[in-house]
N, C-alpha and C positions, 0 to 999 in steps of 0.2 A: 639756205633754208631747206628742212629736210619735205621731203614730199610728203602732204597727206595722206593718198592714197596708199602708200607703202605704209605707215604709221599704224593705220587704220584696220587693214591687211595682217599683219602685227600682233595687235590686239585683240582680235579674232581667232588669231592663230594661238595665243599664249591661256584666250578663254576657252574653247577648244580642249585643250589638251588635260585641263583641269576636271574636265563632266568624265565618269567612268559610268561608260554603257551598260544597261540592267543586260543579265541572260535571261536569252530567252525562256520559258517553259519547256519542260522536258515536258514533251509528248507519249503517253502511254501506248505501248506496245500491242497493238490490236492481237496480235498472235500469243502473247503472252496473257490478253486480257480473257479469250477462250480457253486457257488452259484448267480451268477449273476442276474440270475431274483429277488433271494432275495432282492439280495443289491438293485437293480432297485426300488421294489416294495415301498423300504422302505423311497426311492428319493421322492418317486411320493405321499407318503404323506406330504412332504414338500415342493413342489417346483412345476411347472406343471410339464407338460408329456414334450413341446417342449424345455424346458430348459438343458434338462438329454442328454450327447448324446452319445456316443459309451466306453466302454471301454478303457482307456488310459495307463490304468495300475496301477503295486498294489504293495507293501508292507507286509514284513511279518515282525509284530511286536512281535512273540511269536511261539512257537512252535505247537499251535492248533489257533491262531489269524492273523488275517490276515486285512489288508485295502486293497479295489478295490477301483480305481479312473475312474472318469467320467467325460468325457468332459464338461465341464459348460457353453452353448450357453446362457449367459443372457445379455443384453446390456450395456455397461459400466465395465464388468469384464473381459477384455482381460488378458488370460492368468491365470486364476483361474480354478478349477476343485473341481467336487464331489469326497467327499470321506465319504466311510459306510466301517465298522468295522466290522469286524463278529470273530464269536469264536465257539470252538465247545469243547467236551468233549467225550472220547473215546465212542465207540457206540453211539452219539447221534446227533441230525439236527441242523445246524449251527443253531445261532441263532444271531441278528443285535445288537449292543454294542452300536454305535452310527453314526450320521450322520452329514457331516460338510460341508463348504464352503471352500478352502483354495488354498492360491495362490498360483503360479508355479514360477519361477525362472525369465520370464519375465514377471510376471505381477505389471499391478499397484499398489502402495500401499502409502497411505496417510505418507506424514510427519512424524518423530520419534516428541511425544508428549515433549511437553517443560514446567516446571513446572513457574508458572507466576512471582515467582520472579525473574527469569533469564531472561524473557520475558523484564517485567519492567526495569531492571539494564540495557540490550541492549539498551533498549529504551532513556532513561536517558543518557544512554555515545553518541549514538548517537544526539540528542540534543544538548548537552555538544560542541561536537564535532563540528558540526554546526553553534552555537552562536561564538565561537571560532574563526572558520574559516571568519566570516562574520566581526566582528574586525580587522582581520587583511586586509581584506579588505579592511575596510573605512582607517586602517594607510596609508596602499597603496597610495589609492587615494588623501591622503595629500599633501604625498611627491610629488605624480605627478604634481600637482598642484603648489610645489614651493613657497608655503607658508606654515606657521602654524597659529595655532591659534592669536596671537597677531597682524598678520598681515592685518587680515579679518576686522578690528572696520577701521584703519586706510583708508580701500579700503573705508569701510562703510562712513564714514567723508565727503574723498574728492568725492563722487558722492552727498552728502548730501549739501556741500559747490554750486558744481555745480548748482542744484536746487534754491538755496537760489538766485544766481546771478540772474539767468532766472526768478524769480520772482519778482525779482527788476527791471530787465528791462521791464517787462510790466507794473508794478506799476508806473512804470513813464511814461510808453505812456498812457495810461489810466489819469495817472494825468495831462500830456500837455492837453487833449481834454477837462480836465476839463475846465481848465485855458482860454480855449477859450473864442468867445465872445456868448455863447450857440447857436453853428453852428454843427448841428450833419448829417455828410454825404452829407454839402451842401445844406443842408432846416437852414432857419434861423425859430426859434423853435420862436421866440418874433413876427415876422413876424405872425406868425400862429396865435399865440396869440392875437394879436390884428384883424385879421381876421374873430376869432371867436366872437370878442368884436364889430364889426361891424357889424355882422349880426344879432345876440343878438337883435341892437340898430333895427334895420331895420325890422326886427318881430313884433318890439313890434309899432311902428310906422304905420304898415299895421294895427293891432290890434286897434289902438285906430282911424285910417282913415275907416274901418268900425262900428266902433259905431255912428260915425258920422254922417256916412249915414243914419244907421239906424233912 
């Protein structure tokens, strides 16, 4: 019979080995957390003086490293801040790692980037979509209408028949005036005519009653 205490022992030992111990907190670097002017100094060759502004706070990325952040007054970065890196080594003066722009939790931030054949495919189905919907459209509008297509030549006809009538009725008052006795508006038009035929005569009669005299 196997002993319980060793069983028991065992089972301790096998639950054990399964638990993985949290790490601990990195500790910020008090030496590094003074170095502020540094980090400033190191702002101020990237950026002006009036853009850098107070201390917002910092990060310990390592156990001798550390990030300090810095207000970022610049126009159009609501919600962004400086950040300088510093590091150091047992006895020795910080020194600056690096220096960056980086935004805060409400700040602005452009669009996630879309690679252009997903762009174009978007593109395309919307189109699609569109041409789509504008067909169904114009069926719409058939049915409202209460016709289809075969019915449209036939509307076309009898307005064309109408025409035809209306042209014929003036063709024939136009052709009665013909038929007259060339009386247009009440002037006899033959009247005229021989009116001009008499004066004609009458011109030329003055014409030859002065050579006479001469």
């Amino acid at each position: 019979m196997p002993d319980l205490e060793s069983a028991g022992a065992a089972i301790e030992a096998s639950d054990g080995a399964g638990i993985v111990a949290e790490p601990a907190p990195i500790v910020a670097d008090e030496v590094l957390l003074a170095a502020v002017d540094l980090a400033r100094g190191a702002l101020l060759e990237v950026t002006p003086a009036q853009s850098v502004g107070s201390v917002v706070g910092h990060v310990a990325d390592g156990e001798h490293v550390l990030s300090l952040h810095f207000a970022a007054d610049l126009p159009g970065y609501p919600g962004w801040h400086w950040s300088v890196t510093l590091a150091r080594v047992e006895d020795a003066d910080p020194t600056v790692l690096e220096t960056e722009l980086l935004p805060g939790e409400q700040a602005l931030l452009a669009p996630e980037w879309v690679p252009w054949s997903e762009r174009l495919a978007e593109y395309r189905a919307s189109q699609a979509a569109a041409a789509a919907e504008a067909e169904s459209g114009d069926e719409e509008s058939d049915v409202d209408d209460g016709r289809d297509g075969d019915d449209a030549p036939a509307a076309d006809e009898a307005d064309g028949d109408e025409d035809a009538e209306v042209g014929d009725e003036v063709d024939d008052d136009f052709g009665d005036e013909d038929a007259g006795d060339d009386v247009f508006d009440g002037i006899d038009i033959d009247a005229l005519d021989e009116g001009d035929e008499d004066a004609e005569d009458g011109g030329d009669a003055d014409e030859e009653g002065a050579d006479e005299s001469d």
